[in-house]
C-alpha positions as CSV (number, residue, x, y, z in Angstrom):
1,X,0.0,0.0,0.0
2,X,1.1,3.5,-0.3
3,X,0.6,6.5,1.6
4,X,0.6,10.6,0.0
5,X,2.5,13.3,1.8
6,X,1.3,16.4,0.3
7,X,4.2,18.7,0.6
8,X,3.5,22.6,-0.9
9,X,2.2,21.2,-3.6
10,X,4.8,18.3,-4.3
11,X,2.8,14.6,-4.2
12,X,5.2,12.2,-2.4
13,X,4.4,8.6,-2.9
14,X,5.7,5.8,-0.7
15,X,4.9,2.6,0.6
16,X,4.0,2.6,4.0
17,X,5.1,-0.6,6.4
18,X,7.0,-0.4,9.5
19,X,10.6,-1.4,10.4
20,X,12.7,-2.3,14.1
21,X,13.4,1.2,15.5
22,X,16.1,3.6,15.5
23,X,17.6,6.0,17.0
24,X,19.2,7.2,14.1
25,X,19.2,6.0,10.7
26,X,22.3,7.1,7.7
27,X,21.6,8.5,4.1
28,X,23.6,8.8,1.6
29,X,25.2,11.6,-0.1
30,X,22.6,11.2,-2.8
31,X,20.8,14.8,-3.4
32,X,21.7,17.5,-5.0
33,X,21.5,21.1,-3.5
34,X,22.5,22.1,0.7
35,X,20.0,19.9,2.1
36,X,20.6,16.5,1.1
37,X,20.4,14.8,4.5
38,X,22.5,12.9,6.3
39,X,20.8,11.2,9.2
40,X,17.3,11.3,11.1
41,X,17.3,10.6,14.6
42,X,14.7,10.2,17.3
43,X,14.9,11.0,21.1
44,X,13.0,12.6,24.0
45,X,12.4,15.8,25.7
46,X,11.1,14.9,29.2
47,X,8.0,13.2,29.4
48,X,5.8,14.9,27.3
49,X,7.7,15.6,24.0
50,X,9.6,14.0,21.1
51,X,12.7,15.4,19.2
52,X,13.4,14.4,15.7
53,X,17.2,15.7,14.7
54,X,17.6,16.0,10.9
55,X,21.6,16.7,9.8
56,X,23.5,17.9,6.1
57,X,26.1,16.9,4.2
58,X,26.6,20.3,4.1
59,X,26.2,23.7,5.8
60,X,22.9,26.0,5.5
61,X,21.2,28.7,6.7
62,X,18.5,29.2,8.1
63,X,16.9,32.0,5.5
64,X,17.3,29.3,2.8
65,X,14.6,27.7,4.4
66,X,12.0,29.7,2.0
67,X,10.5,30.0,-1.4
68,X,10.0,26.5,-1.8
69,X,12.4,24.9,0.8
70,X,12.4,23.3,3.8
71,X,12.2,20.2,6.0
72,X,9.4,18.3,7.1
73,X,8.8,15.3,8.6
74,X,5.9,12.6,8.0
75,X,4.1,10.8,10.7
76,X,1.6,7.8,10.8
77,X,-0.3,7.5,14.0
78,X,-2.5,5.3,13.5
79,X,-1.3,2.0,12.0
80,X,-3.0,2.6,8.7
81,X,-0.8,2.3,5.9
82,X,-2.7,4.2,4.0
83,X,-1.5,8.1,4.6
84,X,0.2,10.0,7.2
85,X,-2.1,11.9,9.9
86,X,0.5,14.7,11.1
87,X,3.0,16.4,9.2
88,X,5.5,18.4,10.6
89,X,7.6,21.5,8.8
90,X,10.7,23.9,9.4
91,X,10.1,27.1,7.1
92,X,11.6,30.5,7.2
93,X,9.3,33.3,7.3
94,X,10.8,36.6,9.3
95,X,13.0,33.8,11.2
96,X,13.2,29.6,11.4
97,X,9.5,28.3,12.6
98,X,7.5,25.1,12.9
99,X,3.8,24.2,11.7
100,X,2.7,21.0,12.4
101,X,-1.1,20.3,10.1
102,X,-3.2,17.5,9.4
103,X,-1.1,16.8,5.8
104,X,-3.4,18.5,4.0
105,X,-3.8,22.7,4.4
106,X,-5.4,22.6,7.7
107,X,-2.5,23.7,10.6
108,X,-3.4,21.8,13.9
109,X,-0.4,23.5,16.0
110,X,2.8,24.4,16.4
111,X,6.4,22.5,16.8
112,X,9.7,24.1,18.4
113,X,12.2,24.0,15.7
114,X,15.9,24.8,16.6
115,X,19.1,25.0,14.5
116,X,21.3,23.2,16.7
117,X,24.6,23.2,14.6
118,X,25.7,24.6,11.1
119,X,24.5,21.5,9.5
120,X,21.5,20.3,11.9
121,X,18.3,21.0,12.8
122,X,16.1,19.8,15.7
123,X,12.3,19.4,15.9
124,X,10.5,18.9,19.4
125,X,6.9,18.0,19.2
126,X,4.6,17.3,21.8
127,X,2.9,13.9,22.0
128,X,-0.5,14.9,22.7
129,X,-0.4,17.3,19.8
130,X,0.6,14.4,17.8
131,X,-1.2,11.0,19.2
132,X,-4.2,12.6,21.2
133,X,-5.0,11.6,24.5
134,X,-5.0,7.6,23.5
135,X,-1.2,8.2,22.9
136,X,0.8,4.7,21.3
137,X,3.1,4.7,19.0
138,X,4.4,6.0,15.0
139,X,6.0,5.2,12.2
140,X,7.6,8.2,10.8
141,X,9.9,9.4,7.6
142,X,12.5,13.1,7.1
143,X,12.2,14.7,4.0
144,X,13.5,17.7,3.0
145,X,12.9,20.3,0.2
146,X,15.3,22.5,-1.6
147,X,14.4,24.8,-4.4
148,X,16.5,27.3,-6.4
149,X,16.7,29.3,-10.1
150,X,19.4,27.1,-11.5
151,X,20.0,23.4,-11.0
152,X,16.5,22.8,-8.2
153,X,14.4,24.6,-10.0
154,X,11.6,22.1,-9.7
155,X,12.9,21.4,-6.3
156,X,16.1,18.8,-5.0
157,X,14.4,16.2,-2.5
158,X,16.0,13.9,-0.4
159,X,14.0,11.3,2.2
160,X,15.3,9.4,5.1
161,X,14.6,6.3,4.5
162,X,15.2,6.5,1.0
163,X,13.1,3.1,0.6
164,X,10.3,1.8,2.7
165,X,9.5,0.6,5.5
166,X,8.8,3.4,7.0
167,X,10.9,3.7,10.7
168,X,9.4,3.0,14.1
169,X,9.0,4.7,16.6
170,X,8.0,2.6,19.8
171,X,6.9,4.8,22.8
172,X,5.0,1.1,24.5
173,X,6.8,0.3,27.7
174,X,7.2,-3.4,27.5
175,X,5.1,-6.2,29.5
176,X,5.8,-8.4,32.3
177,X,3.7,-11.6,33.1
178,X,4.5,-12.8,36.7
179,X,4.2,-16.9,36.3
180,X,5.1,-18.8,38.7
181,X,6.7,-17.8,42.0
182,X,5.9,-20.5,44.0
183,X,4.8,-19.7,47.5
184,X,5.8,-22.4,49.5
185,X,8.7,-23.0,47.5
186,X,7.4,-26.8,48.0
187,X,5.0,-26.8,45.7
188,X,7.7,-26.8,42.9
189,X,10.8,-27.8,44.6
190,X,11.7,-30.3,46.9
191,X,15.3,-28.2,48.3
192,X,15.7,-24.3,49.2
193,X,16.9,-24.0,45.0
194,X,13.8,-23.1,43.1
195,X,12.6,-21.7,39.8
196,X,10.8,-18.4,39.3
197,X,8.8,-17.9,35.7
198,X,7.6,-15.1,34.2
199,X,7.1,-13.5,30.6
200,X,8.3,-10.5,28.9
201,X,6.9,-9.0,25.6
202,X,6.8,-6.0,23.8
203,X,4.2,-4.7,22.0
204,X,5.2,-1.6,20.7
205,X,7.2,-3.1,17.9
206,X,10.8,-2.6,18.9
207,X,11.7,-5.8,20.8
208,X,13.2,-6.5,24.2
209,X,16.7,-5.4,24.9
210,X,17.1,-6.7,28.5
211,X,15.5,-8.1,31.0
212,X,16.8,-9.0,35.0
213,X,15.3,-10.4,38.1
214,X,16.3,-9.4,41.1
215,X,14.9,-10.2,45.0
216,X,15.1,-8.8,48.5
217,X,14.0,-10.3,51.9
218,X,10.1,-9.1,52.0
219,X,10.1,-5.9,54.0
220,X,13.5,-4.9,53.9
221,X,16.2,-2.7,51.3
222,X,18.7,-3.3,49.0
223,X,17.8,-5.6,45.3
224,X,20.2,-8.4,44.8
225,X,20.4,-9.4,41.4
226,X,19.5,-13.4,40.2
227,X,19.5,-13.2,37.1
228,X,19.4,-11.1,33.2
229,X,18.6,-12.0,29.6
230,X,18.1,-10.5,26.4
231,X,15.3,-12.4,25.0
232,X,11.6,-12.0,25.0
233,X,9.4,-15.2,26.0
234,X,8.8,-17.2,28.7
235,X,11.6,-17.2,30.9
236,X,12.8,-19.2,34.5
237,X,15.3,-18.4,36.5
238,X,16.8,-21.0,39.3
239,X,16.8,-18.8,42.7
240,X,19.5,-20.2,45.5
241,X,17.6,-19.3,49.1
242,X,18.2,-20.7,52.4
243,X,15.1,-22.4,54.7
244,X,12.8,-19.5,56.4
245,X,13.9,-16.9,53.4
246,X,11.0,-14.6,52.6
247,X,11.6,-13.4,49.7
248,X,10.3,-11.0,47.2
249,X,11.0,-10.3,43.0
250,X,10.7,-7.5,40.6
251,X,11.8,-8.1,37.1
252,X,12.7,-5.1,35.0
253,X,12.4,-5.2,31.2
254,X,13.4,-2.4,28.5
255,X,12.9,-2.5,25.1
256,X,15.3,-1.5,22.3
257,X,13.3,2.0,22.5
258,X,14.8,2.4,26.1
259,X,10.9,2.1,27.6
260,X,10.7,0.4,31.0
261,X,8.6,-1.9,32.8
262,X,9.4,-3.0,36.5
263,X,7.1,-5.5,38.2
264,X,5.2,-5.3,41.3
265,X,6.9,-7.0,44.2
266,X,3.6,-8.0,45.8
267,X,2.7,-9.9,43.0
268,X,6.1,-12.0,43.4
269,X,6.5,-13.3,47.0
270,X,8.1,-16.9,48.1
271,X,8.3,-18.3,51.0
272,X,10.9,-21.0,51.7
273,X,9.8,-23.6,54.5
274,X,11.8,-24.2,57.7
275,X,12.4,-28.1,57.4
276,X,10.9,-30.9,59.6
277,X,14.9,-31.5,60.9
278,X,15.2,-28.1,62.0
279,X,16.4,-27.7,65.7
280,X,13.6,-24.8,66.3
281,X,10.9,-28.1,66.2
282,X,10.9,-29.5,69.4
283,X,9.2,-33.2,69.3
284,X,7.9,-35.1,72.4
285,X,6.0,-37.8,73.4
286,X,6.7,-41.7,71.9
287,X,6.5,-42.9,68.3
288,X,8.7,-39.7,66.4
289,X,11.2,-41.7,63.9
290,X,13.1,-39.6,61.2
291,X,13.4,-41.9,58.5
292,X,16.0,-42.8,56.3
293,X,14.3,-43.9,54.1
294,X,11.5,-43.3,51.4
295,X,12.1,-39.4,51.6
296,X,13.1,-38.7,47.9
297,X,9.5,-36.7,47.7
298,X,10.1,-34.3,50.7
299,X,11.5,-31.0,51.3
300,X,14.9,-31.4,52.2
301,X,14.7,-35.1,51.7
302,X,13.6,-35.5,55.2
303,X,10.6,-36.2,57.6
304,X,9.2,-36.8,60.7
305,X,6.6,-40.0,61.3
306,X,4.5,-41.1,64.2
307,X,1.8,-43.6,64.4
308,X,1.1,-42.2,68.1
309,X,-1.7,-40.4,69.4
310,X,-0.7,-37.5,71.6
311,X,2.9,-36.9,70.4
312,X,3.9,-33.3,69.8
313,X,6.1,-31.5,67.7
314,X,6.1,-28.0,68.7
315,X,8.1,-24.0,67.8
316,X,7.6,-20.6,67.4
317,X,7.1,-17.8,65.5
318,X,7.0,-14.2,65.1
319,X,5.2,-12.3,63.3
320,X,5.5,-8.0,62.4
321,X,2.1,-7.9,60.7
322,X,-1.4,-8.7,61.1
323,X,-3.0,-12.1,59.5
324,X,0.4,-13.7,58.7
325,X,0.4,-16.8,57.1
326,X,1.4,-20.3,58.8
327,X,1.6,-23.6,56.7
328,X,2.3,-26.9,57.9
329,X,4.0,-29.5,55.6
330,X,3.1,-33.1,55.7
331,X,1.6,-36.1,53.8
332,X,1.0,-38.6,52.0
333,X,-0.6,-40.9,54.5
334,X,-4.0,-41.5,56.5
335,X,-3.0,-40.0,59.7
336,X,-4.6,-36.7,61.7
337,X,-3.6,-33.9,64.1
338,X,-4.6,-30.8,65.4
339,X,-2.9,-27.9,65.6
340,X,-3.0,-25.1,68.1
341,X,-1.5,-21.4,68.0
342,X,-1.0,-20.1,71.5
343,X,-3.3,-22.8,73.0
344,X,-6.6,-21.5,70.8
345,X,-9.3,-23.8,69.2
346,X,-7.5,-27.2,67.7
347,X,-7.3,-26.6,64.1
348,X,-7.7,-30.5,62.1
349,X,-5.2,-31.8,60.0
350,X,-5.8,-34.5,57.8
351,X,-3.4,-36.1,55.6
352,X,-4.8,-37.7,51.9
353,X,-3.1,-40.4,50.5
354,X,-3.6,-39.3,47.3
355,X,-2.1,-36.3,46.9
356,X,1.7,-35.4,46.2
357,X,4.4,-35.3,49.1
358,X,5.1,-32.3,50.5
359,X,1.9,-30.8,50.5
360,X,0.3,-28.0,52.2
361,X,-1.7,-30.2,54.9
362,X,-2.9,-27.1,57.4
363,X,-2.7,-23.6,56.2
364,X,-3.9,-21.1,59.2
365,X,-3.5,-16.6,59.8
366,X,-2.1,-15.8,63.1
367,X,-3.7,-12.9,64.0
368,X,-1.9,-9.9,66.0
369,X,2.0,-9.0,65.6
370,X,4.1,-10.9,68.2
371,X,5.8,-14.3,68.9
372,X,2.9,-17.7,68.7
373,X,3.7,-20.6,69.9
374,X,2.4,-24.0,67.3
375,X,1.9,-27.3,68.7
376,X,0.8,-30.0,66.2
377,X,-0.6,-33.1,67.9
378,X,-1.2,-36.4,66.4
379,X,-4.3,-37.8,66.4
380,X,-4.4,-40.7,64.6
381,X,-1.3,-42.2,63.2
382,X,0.5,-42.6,60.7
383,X,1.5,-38.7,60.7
384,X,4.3,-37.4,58.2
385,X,5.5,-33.7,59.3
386,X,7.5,-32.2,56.5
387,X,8.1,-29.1,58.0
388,X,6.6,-25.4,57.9
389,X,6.0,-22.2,56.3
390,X,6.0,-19.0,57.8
391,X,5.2,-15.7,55.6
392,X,5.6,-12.6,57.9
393,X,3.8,-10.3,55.4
């Protein structure tokens, strides 16, 4: 398809598609006249505004930017291969000015054009002006215009690219899908090493240019970095923790554009369980074993069994915020407890022989901050405990 940029008068026909961006794309010496054109480049000014930097082979002034000549730049904003929807122009009328029109004959404001060197000039146009209030992105081209008695008499043109596709300019911050952040970290991993999954993407055109993960305990300062790529996709990243780590993850991705997305850490939290073997877990009463045997499915490759009523295995913990989260880690098998949190009403705990090994078998809030005290009883045996989880946030 092709698209018409009606420039004073001159019909310029091009075909209209969309290539990677960049920052600045090279032209040949190719034109004849002072403004055959070197480069076109794209950047920022704050937040709001977009400068396009068009440079010369050769030097110019700015009074030569009349009767005929000039540069102007062509921008689709909408997708549509069919025409552009903004043009911009540098002319010289009583000094160097900028229209910006619909790229017909109606003028729909006004763009801040600079000379910025003896062979450069810079355009700064303001997004709204040019996307609306939707914003997105463009696909833009330079031209530029050069009229004079002798050799440009019907005007020396020059258009950066020369050829289609038309460049792209991708103002869409990229997108990150948390996946999998698996909270306890026993639900995907039987050891304190565990994968974290997520997705990066870019839909504005460009393509990803980075991406890194990094985590901190939850509540406290300081990102350690885990781990970076350069691909978009679904990505995993192993994640080395120790046992009662509470940990959170943001990943950061920029696209080639230099746009930035940075996760929410909420949305990533782990916890990593304290293991059945830990010397916080005080057990009494007959019947506690620790296998050696059989353990291949359990979190740290360990548990604790009893097949009798009324043995205890009992700890601590502390807690900084209201309704924090305690899990208790057992299974498979056909045994029962109960559990109590600073001797309130007996929570049940019934293990299902059906389900996997290490599996959340009681999963309880402790209410107020401060230090609880658990007791798990058994009730009926056989009982596996597998451990805990703790999640202080």
């Amino acid at each position: 398809m092709s698209a018409v940029l009606l420039v004073a008068g001159l019909l310029v026909v091009l075909t209209v598609t969309a290539s990677a961006h960049e920052d600045v794309r090279k032209d040949g010496n190719d034109t004849r006249g002072p403004l055959d054109l070197r480069s076109a480049g794209v950047g920022h000014k704050g937040a709001g505004s977009v400068t396009h930097t068009l440079s010369t082979f050769t030097s110019w002034k700015p009074k030569l930017l009349q009767k005929g000549s000039y540069f102007a730049l062509g921008f689709d904003t909408d997708n549509n291969a069919a025409d552009f929807e903004r043009c911009a122009f540098a002319l010289y009328k009583e000094g160097l000015h900028g229209q910006l029109t619909n790229c017909g004959r109606r003028q729909v404001g006004t763009v801040d054009v600079r000379k910025t060197g003896p062979k450069s000039i810079e355009f700064t146009v303001g997004l709204r002006k040019l996307l609306g209030s939707g914003g997105g992105d463009y696909r833009w081209e330079a031209f530029s215009f050069y009229r004079n008695a002798h050799g440009c008499a019907k005007a020396c043109s020059d258009s950066v690219p020369n050829h289609p596709p038309l460049l792209l300019h991708d103002l869409t911050p990229p997108q990150v899908t948390p996946r999998s952040f698996p909270d306890p970290t026993t639900n995907v991993s039987a050891d304190t090493t565990f994968p974290v999954e997520f997705g990066v993407s870019d839909n504005g055109g460009s393509g990803i240019a980075s991406w890194k993960v990094r985590q901190r305990r939850v509540h406290g300062t300081g990102w350690t970095p885990v781990g970076h790529g350069t691909d978009g996709g679904h990505q995993s990243v192993d994640v080395d923790a120790a046992e009662g780590d509470q940990l959170e993850f943001q990943v950061i991705a920029v696209d080639r554009q230099g746009n930035r997305t940075a996760s929410v850490p909420n949305d990533a939290h782990v916890t990593v369980p304290i293991d059945d073997a830990d010397p916080s877990i005080t057990y009494s009463g007959a019947g506690w074993t620790a296998p050696s045997a059989g353990n291949g499915g359990y979190f740290e490759r360990t548990r604790h069994h009893s097949v009798v009523n009324g043995a205890t295995a009992s700890f601590s913990v502390t807690s900084t915020v209201p309704n924090a989260r305690l899990r208790i880690l057992g299974g498979p098998g056909n045994g029962g407890a109960t559990m109590t949190v600073d001797g309130g009403t007996p929570v049940p705990i019934t293990e299902d022989p059906s389900v996997p090994r290490r599996d959340v078998v009681a999963n309880v809030t402790v209410g107020s901050p401060g230090t609880h005290d658990v007791v798990v009883t058994v009730s009926s045996g056989p009982f596996n405990l597998d451990g805990y989880g703790f999640s202080d946030y």
